[in-house]
N, C-alpha and C positions, 0 to 999 in steps of 0.2 A: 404208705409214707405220707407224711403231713409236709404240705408246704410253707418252706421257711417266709417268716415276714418282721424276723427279730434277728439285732444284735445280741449277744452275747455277753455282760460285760462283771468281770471278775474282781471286786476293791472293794476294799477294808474302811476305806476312808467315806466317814458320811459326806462330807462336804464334794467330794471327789464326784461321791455317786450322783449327787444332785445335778451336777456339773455336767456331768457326760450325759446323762439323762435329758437334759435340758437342750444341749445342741445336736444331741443326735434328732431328735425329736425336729429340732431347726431344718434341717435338711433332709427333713421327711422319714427316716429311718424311727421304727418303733425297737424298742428293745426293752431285755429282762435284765436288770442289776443286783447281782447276788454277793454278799461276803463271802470268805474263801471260805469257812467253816458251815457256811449252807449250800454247798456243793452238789449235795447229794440230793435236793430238792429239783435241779435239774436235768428235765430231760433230754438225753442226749441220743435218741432213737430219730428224731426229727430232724431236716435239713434246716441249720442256720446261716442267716449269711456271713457271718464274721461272729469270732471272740475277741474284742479286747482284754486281754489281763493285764492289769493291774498291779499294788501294792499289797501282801500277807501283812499282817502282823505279828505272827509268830513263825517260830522256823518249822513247827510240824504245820500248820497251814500250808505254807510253802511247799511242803515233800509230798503231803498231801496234793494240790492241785497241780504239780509240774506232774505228778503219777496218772493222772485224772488227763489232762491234757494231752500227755503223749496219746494216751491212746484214743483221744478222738481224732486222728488225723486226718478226717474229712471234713473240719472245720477249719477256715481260712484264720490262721491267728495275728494277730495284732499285740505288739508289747508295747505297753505305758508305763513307763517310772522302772518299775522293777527294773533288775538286774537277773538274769537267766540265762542259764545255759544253752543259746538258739541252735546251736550245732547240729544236736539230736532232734531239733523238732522242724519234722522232715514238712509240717503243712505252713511255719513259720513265713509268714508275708512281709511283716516291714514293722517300724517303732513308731512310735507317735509320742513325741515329745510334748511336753506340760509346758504353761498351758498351753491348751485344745485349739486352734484356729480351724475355719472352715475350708481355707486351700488345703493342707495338709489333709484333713480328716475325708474330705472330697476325695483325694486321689488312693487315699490309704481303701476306703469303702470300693472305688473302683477297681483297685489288686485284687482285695478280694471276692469280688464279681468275677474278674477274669480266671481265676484261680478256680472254682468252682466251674464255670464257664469248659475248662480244660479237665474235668469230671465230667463232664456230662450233665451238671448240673444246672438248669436255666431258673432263676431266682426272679419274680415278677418286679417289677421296676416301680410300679405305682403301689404303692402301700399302703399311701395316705388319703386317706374315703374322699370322694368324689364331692361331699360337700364344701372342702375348705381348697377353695380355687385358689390359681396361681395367683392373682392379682395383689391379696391380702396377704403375702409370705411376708415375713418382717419384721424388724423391730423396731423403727425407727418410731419417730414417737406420732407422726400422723398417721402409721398406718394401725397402733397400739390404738388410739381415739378410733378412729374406722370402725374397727373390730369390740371396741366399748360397746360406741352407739347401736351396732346391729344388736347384741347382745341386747340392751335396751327396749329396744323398737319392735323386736322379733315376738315379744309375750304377749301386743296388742295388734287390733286390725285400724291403726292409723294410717293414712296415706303418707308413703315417703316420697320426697322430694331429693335426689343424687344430684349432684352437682360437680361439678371437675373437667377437667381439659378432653379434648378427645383422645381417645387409647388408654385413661389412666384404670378403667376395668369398671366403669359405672353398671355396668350389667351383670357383673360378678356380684357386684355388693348387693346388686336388688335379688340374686340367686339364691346368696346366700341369707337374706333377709326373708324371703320363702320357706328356702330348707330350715332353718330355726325356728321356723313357727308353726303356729296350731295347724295352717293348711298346709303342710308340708307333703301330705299326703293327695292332693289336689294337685289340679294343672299348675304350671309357672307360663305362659302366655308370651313374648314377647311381639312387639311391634314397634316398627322404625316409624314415626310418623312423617318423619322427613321423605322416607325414599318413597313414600307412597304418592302417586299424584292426587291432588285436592279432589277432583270428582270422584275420585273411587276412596277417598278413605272412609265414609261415612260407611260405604256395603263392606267395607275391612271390618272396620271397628263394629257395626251393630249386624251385618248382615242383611239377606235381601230376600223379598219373596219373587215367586216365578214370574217373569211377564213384568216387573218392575221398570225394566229398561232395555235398551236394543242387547240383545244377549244374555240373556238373564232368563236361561231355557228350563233351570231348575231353580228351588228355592233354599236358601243355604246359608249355614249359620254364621255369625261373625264371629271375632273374637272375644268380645263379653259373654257370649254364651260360653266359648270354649272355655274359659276361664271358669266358670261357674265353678264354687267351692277352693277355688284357690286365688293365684296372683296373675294379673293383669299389670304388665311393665311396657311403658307407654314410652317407649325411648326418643331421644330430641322432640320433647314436651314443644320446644323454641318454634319448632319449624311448622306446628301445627298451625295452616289459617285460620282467622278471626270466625267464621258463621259456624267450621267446628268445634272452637271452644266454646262457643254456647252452648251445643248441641250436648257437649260432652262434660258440662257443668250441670247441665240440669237433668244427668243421670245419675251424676257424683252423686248430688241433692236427693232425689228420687228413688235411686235403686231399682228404676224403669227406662224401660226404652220398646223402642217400634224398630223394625225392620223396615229397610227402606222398601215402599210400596205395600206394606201391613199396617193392619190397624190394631193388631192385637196387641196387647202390652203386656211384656215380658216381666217378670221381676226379676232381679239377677243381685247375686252374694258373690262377690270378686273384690282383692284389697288390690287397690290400686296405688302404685309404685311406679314414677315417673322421674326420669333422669334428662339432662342438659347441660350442653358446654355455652350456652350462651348466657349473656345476665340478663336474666328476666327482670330486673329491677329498672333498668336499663330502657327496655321494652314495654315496660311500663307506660315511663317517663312520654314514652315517645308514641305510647295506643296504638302501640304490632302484639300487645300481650294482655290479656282480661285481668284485672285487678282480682275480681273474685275467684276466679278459676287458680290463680295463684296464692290465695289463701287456703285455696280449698285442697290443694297440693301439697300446699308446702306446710305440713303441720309438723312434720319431725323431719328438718333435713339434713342430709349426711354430704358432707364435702369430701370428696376423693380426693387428694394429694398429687400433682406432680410428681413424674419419677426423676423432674431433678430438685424438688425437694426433701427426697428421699432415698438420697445416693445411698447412702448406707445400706439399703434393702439387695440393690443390685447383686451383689453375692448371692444370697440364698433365690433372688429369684433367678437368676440364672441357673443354681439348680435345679427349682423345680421343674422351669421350662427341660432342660436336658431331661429331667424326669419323664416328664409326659409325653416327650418326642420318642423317647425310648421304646417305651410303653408302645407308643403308636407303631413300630418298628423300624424307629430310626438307631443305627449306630452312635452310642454317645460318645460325647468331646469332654476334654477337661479345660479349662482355661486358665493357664499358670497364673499366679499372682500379678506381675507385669502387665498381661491382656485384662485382670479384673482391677488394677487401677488406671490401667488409661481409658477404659470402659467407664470407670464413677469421674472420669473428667468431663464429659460428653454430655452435652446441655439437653439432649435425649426430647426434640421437639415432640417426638412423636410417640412420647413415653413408655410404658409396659408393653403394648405393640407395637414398636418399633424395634424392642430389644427382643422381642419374644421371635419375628420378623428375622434380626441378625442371627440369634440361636439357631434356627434353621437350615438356614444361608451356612454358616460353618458346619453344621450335620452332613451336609447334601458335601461340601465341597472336603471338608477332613473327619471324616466317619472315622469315630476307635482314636484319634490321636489327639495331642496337646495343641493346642490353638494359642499360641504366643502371641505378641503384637503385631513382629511384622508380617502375622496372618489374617487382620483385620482389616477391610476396608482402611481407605486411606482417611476417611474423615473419624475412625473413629481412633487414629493414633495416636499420643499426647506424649506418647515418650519415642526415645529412640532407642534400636537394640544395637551393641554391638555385633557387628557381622564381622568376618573373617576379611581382611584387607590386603591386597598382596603391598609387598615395601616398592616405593617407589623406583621406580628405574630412570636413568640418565639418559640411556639410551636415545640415538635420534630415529628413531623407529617409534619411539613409544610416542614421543617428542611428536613427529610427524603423524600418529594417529591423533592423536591431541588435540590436534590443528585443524584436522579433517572435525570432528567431533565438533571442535567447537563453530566448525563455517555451517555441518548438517543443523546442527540442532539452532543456530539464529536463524538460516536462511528457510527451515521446514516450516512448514504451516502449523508447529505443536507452538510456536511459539509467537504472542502476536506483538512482535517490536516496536512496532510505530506507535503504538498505543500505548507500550511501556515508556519508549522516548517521551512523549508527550507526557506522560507524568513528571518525569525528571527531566527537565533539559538542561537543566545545568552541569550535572554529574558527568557526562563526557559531549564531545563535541564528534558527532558525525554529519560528516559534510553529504548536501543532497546530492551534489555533483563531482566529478573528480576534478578538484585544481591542478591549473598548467604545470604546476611543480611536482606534482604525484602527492601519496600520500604512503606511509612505514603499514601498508597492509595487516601486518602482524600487528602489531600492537595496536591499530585501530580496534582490531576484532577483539583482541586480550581486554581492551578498555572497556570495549560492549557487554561483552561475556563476566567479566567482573561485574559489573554493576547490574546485571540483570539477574546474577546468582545473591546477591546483597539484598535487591528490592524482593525477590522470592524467598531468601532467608527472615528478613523484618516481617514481610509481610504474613507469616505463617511463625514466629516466635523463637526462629533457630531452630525448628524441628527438621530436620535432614528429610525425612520421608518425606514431609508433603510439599516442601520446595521443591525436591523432585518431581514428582508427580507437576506442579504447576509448570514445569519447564520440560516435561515432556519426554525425560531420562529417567535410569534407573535412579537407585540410590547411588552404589557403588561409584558410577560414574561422576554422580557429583561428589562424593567424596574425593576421589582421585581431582578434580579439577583446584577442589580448595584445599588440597594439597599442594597443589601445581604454584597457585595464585597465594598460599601460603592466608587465607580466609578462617575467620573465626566465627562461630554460630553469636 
């Protein structure tokens, strides 16, 4: 038996096909697109992961493929558009309404995983070849350019120059700027120049003969040798010191080098691809960066995008990432619509590994299930969900926990008052000492507790959750409280 690595998909309609073709393809899934009258062209002896059917355009098309599908009933089915009679088809998963969006079509592909799943059948998760990493999933229109320029770049052995924030996948681009080209077949080399310390990058990078230095018991290659015939990816270009970018200029130049403590001169064929989050232009300016070494670098440079200049992409890469967690044997999560727009709210400092980072983090904590918002971290919530709320009560019971609540939560260490006073002192008047005349207890606290829940609602935009969270309570509870106080977000 062959294993399955294709969708299924059954429609009359050209424009349809292109369509579904085009975002299954998005979200990593390959598939086969047949009209209903070339039916017979497919084999059905193979495990697939899903059929979507489709629109017939004649009624014998139609009698024909409902006949044809009954009896595959070990294929997970999926209905589009058409109208059918689901009753009888006993492997029938779920509908997918026109048009296609990625939440739906997401969870619809993960029925039918589980579905299969409940056969006995395990369906490989990574589908999509090892060359086209997660970083570049997308459409938005920086990561379309990205994917231009590699295309470009990939035919010639010019040196590239990556550029972009750190986590946005500078190391991906230079992977895939290897895998596309002539030395594809060659090493891909990397090295951090930053993590390395200054005395030892020079036996990193060129390598060292025996007896060269205290410890240096044998003699052994560096990584320009190792590269030989392929790429050499020279990562945080930025952080390399000044006496090494000569060193490492006048091999660019040369296509020679020595071993530290040799005298023999090597020649060495390696395309050199160097990436950084700093401005070298910058660095220039200021003689921390060689002028020439930076010509000499930067002949074709590719700029990686921010992943909050590229919110759009979030969707599919959150697929992919669940993809590949999969893959590794992680349990996948889905993420309803609501968790993937308050996710593209999130100014994402820490771009494509930070979100790749979060994806994780929900694997380990909700394996197999939907991951909503109020299952996100609290910084990454933008919206609020309705929770189930009980009705208020009158009761002086409830009245009297109330009271209690609101003395724990000012007077506990979650909350630091004096420091909130001190922003506002005008907003209520608490006295330092107690006057001879006493003071209405209750309503002093009431007047506290109000305004501390107002400056944690401004301060956080009206979002319930994380005014919570800064005041050291559930949600629910402060619900209940600006119920109490009768408080508007």
């Amino acid at each position: 038996m062959h294993t399955a690595t294709k969708v299924l998909v059954i429609e009359d309609d050209r424009q349809l096909q292109r369509d579904i073709q085009t975002i299954l393809h998005f979200v990593g899934e390959e598939c086969q697109v047949v009209a209903s009258q070339d039916l017979n062209q497919v084999d059905f002896s193979t495990v697939w992961t899903g059929c979507i059917l489709g629109n017939c355009s004649t009624s014998a098309d139609y009698a024909t493929v409902v006949g044809t599908i009954q009896s595959q009933s070990h294929i997970p089915l999926l209905v589009m558009g058409g109208e059918y009679e689901v009753d009888t088809l006993t492997h029938y998963v779920g509908d997918l309404e026109l048009p296609l969006n990625y939440p739906q079509l997401s969870d619809a592909l993960r029925h039918c995983k589980e579905f299969l799943g409940r056969k006995g059948i395990q369906i490989p998760s990574a589908t999509r070849k090892n060359t086209l990493f997660r970083s570049l999933v997308g459409q938005s229109q920086g990561i379309q350019s990205v994917r231009h320029l590699i295309e470009q770049v990939s035919g010639s052995d010019a040196s590239v120059l990556i550029l972009g924030e750190s986590g946005t996948g500078k190391e991906v681009v230079a992977r895939n700027v290897h895998y596309h080209s002539s030395r594809q077949k060659g090493p891909f080399v990397p090295v951090n120049c930053g993590a390395i310390p200054p005395d030892l990058l020079e036996s990193e990078l060129f390598g060292h003969e025996k007896g060269a230095f205290t410890g240096a018991i044998t003699s052994r290659k560096g990584r320009f040798e190792l590269a030989e015939g392929g790429t050499l990816f020279l990562d945080e270009i930025g952080d390399m010191p000044m006496p090494m970018q000569v060193k490492l200029l006048r091999v660019i130049q040369e296509r020679s080098f020595e071993r530290v403590g040799g005298n023999q001169t090597i020649k060495v064929n390696v395309r050199i691809v160097a990436a950084t989050h700093r401005d070298l232009d910058s660095m220039i300016q200021k003689e921390t960066f060689r002028e020439d070494l930076y010509y000499r670098l930067n002949v074709f440079p590719i700029e990686m995008p921010s992943l909050k200049e590229r919110k759009e992409d979030i969707p599919l890469l959150l697929q992919e990432l669940i993809t590949r967690l999969e893959a590794e044997g992680g349990h996948p999560v889905c993420f309803t619509p609501r968790a993937v727009n308050s996710l593209m709210e999130h100014h994402w400092p820490g771009n494509v590994r930070e979100l790749a980072n979060l994806v994780e983090r929900m694997i380990i904590l909700y394996p197999g299930s939907l991951v909503d918002v109020n299952h996100l971290p609290t910084k990454y919530r933008y919206s609020d969900i309705p929770e189930f709320q009980p009705e208020y009560n009158d009761d002086i019971t409830i009245i009297e926990d109330q009271e209690r609540d609101a003395l724990s939560d000012i007077f506990s260490g979650n909350i630091a008052l004096d420091e909130m006073l001190e922003q506002e002192p005008n907003d209520f008047d608490m006295p330092s000492s107690l006057p001879p005349e006493g003071v209405n207890l209750k309503e002093l606290l009431a007047d506290a507790e109000v305004n501390l829940i107002n400056q944690a609602l401004e301060a956080h935009n009206g979002v319930v959750a994380r005014a919570a969270d800064m005041l050291g309570m559930r949600r629910t509870t402060l619900v209940e409280k600006m119920r109490k106080y009768n408080l508007q977000r």
